[in-house]
Phi, psi and omega in degrees: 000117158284126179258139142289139160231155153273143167245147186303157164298333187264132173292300185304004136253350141325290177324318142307319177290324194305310200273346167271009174268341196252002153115055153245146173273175188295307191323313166284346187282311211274331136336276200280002174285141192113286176293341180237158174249126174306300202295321187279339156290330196275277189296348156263010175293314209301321157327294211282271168331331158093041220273165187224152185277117176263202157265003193240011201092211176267109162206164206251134168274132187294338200230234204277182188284135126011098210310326205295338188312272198288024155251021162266325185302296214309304199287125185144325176269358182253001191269000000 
């Protein structure tokens, strides 16, 4: 089964979702704001992740790549 997340609109709060996905608490993100740019993390997590505009907003697939990704991968790997 394929999962969809809808994502925030703001990279700077992409960014903050990225690192509470991978385990920081409120307490560190709140730490460490000020010192990290969020936003610039939140647009290439957004790259990296593969996020899409839909009509339904902005979201990312959950399980494997966007079937044209892997068949850019797959041809891309024959030339």
């Amino acid at each position: 089964m394929t999962r969809y997340e809808r994502i925030p609109e703001d990279t700077y709060e992409y960014g903050q979702t990225v690192l509470r996905r991978i385990g920081a608490d409120d307490e560190l993100i709140d730490t460490i704001d000020g010192y990290m740019d969020f936003e610039k993390l939140g647009e290439d997590a957004m790259v990296e992740d593969g996020v899409r505009r839909t009509e339904f907003g902005l979201i990312r697939r959950c399980s494997s790549p966007f079937a044209e990704e892997t068949q850019a991968m797959e041809m891309g790997g024959l030339s």
